[in-house]
C-alpha positions as CSV (number, residue, x, y, z in Angstrom):
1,X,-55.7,13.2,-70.9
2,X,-55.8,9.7,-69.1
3,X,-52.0,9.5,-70.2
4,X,-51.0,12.8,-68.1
5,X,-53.0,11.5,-65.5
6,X,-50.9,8.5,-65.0
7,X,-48.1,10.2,-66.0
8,X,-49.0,12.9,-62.7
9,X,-49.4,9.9,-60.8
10,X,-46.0,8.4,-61.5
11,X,-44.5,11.7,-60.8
12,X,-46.0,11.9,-57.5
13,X,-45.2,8.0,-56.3
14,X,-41.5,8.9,-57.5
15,X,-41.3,12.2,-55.4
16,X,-43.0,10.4,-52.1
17,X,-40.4,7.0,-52.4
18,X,-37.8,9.6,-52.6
19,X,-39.3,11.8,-49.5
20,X,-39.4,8.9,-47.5
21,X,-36.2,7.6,-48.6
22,X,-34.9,10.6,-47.5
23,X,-36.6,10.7,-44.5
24,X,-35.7,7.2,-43.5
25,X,-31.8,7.8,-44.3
26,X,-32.6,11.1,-42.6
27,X,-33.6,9.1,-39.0
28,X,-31.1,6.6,-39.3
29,X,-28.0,9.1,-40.0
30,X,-29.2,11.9,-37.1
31,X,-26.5,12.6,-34.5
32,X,-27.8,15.4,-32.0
33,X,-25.9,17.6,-30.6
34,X,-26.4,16.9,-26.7
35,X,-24.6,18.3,-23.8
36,X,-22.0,15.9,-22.5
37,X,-23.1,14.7,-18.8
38,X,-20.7,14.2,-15.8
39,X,-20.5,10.5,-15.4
40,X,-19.0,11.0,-11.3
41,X,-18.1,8.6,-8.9
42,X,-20.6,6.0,-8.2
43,X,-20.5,7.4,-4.6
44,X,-21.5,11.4,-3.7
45,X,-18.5,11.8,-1.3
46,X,-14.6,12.9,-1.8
47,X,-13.1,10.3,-3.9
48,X,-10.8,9.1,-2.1
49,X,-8.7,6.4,-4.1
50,X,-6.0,4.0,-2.0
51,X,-2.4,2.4,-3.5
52,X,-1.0,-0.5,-1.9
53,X,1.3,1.9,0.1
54,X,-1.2,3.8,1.5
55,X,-3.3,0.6,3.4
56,X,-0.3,-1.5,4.2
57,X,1.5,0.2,7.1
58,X,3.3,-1.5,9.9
59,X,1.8,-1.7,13.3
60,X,4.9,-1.3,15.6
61,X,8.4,-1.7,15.2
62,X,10.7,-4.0,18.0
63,X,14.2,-2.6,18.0
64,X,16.5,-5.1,19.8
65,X,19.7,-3.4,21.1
66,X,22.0,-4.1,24.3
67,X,20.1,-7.3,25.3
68,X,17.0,-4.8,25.7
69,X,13.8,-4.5,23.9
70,X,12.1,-1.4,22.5
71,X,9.1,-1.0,20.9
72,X,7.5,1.8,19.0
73,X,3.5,1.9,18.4
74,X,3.2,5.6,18.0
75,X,1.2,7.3,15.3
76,X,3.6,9.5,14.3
77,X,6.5,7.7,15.0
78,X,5.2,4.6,12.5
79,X,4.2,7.5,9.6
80,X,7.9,8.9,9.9
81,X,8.9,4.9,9.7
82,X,6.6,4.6,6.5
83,X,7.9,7.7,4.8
84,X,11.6,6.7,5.2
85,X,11.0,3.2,3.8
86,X,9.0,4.8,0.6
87,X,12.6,6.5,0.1
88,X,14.5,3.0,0.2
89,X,15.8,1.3,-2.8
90,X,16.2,-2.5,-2.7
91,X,17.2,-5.5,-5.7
92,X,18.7,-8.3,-5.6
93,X,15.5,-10.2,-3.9
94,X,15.9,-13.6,-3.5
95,X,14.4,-16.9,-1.6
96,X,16.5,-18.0,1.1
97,X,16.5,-21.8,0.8
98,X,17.3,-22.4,4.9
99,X,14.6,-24.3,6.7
100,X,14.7,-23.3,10.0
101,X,12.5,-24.8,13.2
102,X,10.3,-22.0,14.8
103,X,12.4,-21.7,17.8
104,X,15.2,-20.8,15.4
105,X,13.3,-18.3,13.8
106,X,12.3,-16.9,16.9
107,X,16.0,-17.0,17.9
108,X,16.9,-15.0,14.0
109,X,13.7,-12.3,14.9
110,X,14.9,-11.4,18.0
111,X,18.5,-11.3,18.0
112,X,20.3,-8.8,19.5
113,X,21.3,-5.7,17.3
114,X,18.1,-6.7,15.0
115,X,15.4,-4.2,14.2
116,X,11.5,-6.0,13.3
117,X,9.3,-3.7,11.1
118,X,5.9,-6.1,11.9
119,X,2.6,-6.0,9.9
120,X,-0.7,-7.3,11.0
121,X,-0.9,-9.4,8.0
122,X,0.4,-11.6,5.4
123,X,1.7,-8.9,2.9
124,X,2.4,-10.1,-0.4
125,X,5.9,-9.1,-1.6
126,X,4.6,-8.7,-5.6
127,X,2.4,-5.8,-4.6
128,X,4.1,-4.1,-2.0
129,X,7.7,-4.0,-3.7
130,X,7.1,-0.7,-5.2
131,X,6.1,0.9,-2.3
132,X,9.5,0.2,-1.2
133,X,11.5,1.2,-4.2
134,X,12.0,-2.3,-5.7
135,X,14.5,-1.6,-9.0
136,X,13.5,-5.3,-10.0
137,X,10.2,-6.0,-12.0
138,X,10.5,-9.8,-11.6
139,X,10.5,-10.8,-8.3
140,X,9.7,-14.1,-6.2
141,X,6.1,-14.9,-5.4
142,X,6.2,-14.4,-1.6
143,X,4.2,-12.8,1.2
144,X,5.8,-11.7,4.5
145,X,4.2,-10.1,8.2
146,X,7.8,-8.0,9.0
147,X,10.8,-6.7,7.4
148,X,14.0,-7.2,9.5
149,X,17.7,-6.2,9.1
150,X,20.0,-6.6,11.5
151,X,23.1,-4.1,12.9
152,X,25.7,-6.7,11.6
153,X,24.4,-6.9,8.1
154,X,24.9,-2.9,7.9
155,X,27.8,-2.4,5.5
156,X,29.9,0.7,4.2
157,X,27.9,0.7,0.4
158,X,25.3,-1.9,0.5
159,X,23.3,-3.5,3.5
160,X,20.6,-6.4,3.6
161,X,17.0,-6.4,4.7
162,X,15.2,-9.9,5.4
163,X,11.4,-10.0,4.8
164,X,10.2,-12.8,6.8
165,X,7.0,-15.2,7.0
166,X,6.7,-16.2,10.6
167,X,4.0,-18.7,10.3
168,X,5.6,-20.3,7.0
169,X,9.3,-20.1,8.6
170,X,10.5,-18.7,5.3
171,X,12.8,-15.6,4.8
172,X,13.3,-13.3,1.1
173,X,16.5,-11.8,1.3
174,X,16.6,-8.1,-0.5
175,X,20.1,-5.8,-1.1
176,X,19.2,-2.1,0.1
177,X,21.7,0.7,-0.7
178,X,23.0,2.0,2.9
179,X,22.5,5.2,2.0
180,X,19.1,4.7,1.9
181,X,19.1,2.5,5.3
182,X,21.2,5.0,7.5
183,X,18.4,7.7,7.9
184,X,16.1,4.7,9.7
185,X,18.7,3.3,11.5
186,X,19.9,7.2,12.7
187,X,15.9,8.0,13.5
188,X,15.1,4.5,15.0
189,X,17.5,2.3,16.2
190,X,20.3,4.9,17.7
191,X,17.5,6.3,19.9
192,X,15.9,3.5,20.9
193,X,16.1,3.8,24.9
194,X,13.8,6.4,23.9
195,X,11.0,4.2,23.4
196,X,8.7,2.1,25.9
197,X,10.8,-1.1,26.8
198,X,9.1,-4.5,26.3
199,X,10.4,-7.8,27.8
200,X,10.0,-11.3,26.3
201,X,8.3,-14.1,27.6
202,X,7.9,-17.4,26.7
203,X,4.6,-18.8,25.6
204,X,6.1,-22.4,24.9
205,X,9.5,-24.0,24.2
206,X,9.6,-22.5,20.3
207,X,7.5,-19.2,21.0
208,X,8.6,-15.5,22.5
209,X,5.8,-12.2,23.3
210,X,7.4,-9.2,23.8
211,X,5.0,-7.5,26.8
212,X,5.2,-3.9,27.9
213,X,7.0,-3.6,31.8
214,X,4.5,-1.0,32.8
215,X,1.0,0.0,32.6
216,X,-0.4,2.2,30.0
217,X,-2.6,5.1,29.5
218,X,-4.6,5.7,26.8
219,X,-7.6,8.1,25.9
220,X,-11.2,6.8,25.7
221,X,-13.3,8.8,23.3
222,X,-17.0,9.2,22.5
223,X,-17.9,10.2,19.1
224,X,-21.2,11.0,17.2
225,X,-21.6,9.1,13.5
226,X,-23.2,10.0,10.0
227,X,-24.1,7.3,7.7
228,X,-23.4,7.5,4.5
229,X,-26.1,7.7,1.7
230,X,-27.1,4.1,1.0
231,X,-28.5,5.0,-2.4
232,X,-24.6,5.5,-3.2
233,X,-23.5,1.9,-2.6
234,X,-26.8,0.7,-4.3
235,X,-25.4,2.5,-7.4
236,X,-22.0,1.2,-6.9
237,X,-23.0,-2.8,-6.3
238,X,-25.7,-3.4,-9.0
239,X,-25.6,-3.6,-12.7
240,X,-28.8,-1.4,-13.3
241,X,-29.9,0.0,-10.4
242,X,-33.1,1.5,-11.8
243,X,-34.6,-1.8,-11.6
244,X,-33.3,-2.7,-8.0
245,X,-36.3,-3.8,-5.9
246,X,-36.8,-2.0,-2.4
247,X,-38.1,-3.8,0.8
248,X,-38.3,-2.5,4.5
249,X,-37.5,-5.4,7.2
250,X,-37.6,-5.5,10.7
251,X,-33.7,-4.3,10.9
252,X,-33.3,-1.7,7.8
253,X,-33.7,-2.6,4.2
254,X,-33.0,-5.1,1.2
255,X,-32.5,-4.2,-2.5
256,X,-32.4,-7.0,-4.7
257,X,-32.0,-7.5,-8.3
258,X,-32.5,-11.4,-8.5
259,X,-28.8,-12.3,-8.3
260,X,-27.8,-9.8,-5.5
261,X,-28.6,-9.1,-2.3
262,X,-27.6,-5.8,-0.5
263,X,-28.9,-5.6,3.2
264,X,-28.8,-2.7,5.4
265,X,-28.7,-3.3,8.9
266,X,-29.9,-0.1,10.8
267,X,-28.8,-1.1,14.5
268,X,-25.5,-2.2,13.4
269,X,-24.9,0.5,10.7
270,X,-23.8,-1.8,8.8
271,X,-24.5,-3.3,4.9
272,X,-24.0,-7.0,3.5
273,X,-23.8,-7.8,0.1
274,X,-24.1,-11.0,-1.4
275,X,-23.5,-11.7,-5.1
276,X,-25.2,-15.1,-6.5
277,X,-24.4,-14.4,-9.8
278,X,-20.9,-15.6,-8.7
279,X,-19.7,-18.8,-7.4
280,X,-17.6,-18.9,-4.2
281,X,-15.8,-21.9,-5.2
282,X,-13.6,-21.0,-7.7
283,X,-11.1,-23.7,-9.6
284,X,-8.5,-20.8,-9.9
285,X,-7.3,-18.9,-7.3
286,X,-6.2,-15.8,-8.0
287,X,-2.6,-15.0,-6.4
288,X,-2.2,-12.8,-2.7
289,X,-0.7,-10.2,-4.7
290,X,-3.6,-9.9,-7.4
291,X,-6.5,-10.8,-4.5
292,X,-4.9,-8.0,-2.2
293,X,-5.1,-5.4,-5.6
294,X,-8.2,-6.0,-6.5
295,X,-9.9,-5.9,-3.1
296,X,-7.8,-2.1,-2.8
297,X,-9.8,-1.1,-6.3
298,X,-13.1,-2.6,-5.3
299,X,-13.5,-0.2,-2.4
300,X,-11.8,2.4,-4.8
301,X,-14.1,1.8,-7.5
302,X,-17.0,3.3,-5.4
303,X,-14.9,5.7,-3.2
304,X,-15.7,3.4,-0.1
305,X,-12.6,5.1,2.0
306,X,-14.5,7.5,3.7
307,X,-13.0,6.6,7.1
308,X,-9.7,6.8,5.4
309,X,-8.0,4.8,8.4
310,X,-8.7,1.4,7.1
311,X,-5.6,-0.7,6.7
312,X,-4.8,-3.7,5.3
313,X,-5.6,-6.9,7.9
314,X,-5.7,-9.9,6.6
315,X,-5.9,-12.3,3.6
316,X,-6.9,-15.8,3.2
317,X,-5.8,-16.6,0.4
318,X,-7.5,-20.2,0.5
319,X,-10.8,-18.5,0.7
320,X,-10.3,-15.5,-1.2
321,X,-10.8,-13.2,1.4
322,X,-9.1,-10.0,2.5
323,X,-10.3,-7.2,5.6
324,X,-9.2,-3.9,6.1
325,X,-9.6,-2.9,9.4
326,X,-10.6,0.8,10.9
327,X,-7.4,2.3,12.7
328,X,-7.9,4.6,15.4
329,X,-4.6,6.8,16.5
330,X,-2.8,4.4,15.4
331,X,-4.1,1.4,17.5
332,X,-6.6,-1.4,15.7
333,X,-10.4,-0.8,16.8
334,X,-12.2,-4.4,17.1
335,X,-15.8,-4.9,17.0
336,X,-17.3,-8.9,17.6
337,X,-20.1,-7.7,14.9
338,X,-17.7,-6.2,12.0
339,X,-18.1,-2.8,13.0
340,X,-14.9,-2.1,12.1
341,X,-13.8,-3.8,9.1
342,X,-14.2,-4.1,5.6
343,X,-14.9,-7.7,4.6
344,X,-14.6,-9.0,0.5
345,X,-14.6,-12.7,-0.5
346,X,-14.0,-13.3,-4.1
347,X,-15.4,-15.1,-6.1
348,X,-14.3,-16.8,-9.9
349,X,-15.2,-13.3,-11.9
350,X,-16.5,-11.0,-9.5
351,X,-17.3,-10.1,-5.6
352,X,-18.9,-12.4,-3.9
353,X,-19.6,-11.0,-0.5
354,X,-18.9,-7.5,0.6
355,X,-19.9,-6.1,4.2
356,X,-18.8,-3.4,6.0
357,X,-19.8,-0.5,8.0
358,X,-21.5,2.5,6.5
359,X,-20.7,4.6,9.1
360,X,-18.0,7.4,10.3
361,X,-17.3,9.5,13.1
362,X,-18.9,12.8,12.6
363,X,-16.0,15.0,13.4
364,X,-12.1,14.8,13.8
365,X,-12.7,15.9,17.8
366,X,-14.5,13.5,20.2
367,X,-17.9,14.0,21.7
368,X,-16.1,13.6,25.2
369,X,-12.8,11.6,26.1
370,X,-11.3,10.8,29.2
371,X,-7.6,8.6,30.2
372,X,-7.5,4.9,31.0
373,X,-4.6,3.2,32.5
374,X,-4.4,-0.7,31.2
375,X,-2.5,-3.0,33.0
376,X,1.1,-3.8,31.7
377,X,1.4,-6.8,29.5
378,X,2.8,-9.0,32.2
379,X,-0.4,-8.7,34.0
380,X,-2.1,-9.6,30.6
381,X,-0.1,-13.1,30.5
382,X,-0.8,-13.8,34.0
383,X,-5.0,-13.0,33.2
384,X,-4.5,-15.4,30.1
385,X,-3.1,-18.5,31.9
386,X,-6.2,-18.3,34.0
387,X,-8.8,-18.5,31.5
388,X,-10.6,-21.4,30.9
389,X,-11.5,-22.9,27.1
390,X,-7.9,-21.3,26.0
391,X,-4.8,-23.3,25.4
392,X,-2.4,-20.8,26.8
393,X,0.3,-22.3,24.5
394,X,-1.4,-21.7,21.3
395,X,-0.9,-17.9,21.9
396,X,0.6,-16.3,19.5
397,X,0.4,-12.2,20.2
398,X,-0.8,-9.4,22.0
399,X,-1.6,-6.1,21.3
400,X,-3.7,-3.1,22.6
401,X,-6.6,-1.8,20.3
402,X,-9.9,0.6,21.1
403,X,-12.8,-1.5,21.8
404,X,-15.8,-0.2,19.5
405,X,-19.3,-0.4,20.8
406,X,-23.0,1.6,20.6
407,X,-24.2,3.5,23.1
408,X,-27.4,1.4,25.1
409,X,-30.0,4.2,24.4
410,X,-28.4,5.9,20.9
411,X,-27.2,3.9,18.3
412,X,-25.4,7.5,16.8
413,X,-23.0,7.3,19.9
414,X,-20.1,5.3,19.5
415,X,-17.6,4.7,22.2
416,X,-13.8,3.8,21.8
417,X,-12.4,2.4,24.8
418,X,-8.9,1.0,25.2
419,X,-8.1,-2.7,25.7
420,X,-6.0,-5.2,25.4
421,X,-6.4,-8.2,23.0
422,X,-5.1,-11.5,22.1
423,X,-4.5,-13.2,19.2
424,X,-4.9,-17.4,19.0
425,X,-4.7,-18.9,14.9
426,X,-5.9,-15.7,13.0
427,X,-8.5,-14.1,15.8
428,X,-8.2,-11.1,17.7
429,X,-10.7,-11.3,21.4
430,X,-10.9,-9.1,24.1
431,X,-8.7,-10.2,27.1
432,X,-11.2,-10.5,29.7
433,X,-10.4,-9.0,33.3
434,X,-12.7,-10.0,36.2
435,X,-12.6,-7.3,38.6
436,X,-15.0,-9.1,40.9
437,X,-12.7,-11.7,41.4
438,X,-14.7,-14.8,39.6
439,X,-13.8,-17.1,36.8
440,X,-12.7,-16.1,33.5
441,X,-14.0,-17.4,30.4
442,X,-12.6,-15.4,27.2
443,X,-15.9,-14.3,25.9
444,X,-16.5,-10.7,25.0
């Protein structure tokens, strides 16, 4: 009797180690069948994803034929520009090894018979080369602000195109099949009496502006603004934002997760992010070509073109720092606060500083508009010379942009006025006109 007994007992220690072994193998083995979620874009807006081509346009072209200047700042004259050059071909690039003075590069710019594609920034040649049709994969490191050829250089088969760094008084020669050159040269250059004429003046003994002769007029606007949903860039910019603290401050909000720092300024409309987890001072700078790329695919990353008429700037590449700035038919919109630019800095792994507005103008019509008339870019020069704290020789351009600023009494109003602007080392300020007839002082 007291054997079965024991004997039950084994029995029943054997069958729970084997239940629980079971059980255990059971847990460990278990693969539920769960319905696959849609991961999204960090950001709940139309994904709108930018290549190189698509935020490094030109901002006018200077066609120089018969001893007379031309320029074309048009909209939809620079997108049919664009388009043609996607359909260009070009190999053969190669460092020119001629040193040349800055007056002589002015003198190889502006010669007669030359056309001047011009970009507001440094564009590095690596990245761009395939929006151009580059047969080459292995090309020279070099970065270029315009794209010249010249009438002369325009032969039966094959014709040459010269990228050019005006500051660094380099110039990257490139062979271009003429085929491919003709249809510009037919649309641009053979009409360009069509075109607004501009007239050079001297700033200094080494330095030519090309000015407009005669006034312009240009639309002012009015438009209302949405702000985008801040919880979508919070998703975007932190590791795990679940466990981002919130704070309200006197001018918006701060999330934080200990090593970042997103603030939202509420006046401004616009957001700064900071990233300690990175240094700034990085031993290894990455390359213009790889800084411009990955500064495209940040804002892609999180679908941060909403206003889809940011273009490429500007890039430092010293500092690690690239801006896009907001375009507004076809003129650049300027904004002492930031308003209208996308700023990164880079650090040695990741972003180190992102701001930018989170703004955009509520519909593709205006709230209101009205016409300006500017003064002609003689004028301009003249207004310059007389300002104090400005060395008038250490001009080096002018353009005309939309001047972006907030309504007094509602921050959701923006207004877009026309203005002219002048550029001294790699800043753009207002050109100041005093109407009352007092002194002039540069500031905005």
């Amino acid at each position: 009797m007291v054997m079965n007994l024991e004997r039950a007992k084994s029995i029943v220690l054997f069958l729970l180690i084997a239940i629980s072994t079971y059980l255990t193998w059971s847990i460990w083995t278990y693969k539920p069948e769960l319905e696959k979620i849609d991961q999204g874009p960090f950001l709940v807006i139309d994904r709108e994803e930018k290549t190189a081509g698509d935020v490094i346009k030109p901002s006018s072209i200077l066609i120089h034929r018969n001893q007379i200047s031309y320029q074309i700042s048009s909209p939809a004259d620079l997108e049919k520009a664009s388009a043609q050059m996607n359909k260009w071909n070009l190999y053969n690039a190669k460092k020119l090894s001629t040193r040349m003075t800055k007056k002589e590069m002015d003198d190889f710019m502006h010669e007669d018979g030359t056309v001047e594609i011009i970009f507001p920034g440094d564009v590095p040649f690596q990245l761009y080369k395939n929006a151009l049709g580059m047969v080459n994969k292995e090309v020279p490191t070099f970065s270029f602000d315009r794209i010249l050829y010249k009438q002369k250089d325009i032969h039966s088969k094959e014709s040459i195109l010269y990228f050019v760094s005006s500051q660094e008084l380099s110039i990257l020669e490139a062979s271009i099949t003429t085929k491919r050159l003709s249809a510009f040269h037919t649309t641009f250059f053979q009409k360009a009496n069509t075109y607004p004429e501009y007239v050079p003046r001297t700033v200094n003994n080494q330095h030519k502006v090309f000015v407009s002769k005669n006034e312009i007029s240009l639309p002012r606007y009015k438009y209302l603004i949405d702000d985008l949903n801040i919880k979508n860039f919070k998703n975007a910019l932190f590791a795990d934002p679940v466990n981002v603290r919130h704070e309200t401050v006197v001018s918006g909000d701060e999330y934080t997760d200990s090593t970042r720092l997103l603030s939202i300024d509420k006046t401004t409309h616009m957001l700064s992010y900071i990233n300690t987890n990175t240094s700034q001072k990085v031993g290894m700078l990455s390359s213009p070509s790889d800084l411009l790329k990955k500064s495209i695919e940040f804002v892609n990353n999180h679908a941060g073109w909403k206003e889809s008429n940011y273009r490429f700037a500007h890039l430092d590449e010293k500092n690690q720092r690239v801006i896009f700035r907001l375009y507004h038919n076809g003129y650049p919109v300027f904004n002492h606060l930031g308003m209208s630019e996308i700023e990164e800095i880079w650090g040695k792994d990741e972003i180190y500083s992102y701001q930018r507005p989170y703004f955009t103008f509520q519909a593709a019509d205006p709230f209101e508009q009205s016409v300006v008339s500017l003064p002609s870019g003689e004028e301009v020069l003249e207004q310059l010379k007389k300002m104090r704290n400005f060395d008038y020789f250490n001009l080096e351009d002018i353009t005309i942009g939309y001047k972006l600023s907030m309504a007094p009494l509602d921050d959701n109003l923006m207004f877009l006025e026309p203005a002219w602007y002048y550029r001294s080392g790699s800043d753009w300020l207002a050109v100041p006109f005093d109407e009352a007839g007092g002194e002039i002082n540069g500031l905005e």
